[in-house]
C-alpha positions in Angstrom: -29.4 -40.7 2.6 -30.7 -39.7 -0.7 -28.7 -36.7 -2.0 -25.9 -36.4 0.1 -23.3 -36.1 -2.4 -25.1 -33.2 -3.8 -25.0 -31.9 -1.0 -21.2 -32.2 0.3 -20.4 -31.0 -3.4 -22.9 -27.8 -2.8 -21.2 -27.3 0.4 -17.6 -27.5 -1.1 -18.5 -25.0 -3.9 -19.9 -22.5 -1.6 -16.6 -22.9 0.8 -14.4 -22.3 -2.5 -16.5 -18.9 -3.2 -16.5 -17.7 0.2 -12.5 -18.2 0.1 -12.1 -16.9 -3.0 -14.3 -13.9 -2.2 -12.0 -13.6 1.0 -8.4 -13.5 -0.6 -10.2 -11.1 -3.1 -10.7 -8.7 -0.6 -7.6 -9.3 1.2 -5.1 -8.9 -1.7 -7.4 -4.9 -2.7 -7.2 -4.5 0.6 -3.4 -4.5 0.7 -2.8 -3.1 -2.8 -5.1 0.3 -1.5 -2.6 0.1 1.5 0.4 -0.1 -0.8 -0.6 2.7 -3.2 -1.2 4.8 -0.2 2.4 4.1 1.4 3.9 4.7 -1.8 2.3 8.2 -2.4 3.1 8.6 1.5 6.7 8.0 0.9 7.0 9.9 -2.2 5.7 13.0 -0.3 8.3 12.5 2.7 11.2 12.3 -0.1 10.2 15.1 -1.5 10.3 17.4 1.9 13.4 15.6 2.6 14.8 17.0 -1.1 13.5 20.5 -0.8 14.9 20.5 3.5 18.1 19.7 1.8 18.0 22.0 -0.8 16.8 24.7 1.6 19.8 24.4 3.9 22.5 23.9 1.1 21.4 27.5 -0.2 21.3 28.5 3.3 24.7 27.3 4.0 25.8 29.2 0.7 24.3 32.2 1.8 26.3 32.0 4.8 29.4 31.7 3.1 28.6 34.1 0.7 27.9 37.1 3.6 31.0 35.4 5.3 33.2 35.7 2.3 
């Protein structure tokens, strides 16, 4: 069969793309994800700060009208 090599190395080549065009997608994919996560947890550690600091001065109020 004339041509059949060009063709099985066609096909190969246009296997490679669409894998590589797949993990492409996959690895922005999960970097979006992380990024989001990350400014996700950064906000969460931040209202856990200010809920800390918020109750520390309310505990020293307390001891302040206590005392």
């Amino acid at each position: 069969m004339p041509g059949a090599a060009t063709a099985e190395i066609y096909f190969i080549v246009a296997m490679m793309a669409l894998i590589l065009i797949i993990c492409v997608v996959a690895v922005w994919a999960f970097f979006k994800t992380y990024k989001k996560e990350m400014r996700d947890r950064a906000k969460r550690d931040a209202a856990k700060a200010a809920d800390k600091q918020k109750a520390a001065d309310e505990t020293a109020k307390m001891e302040a009208d206590a005392g």
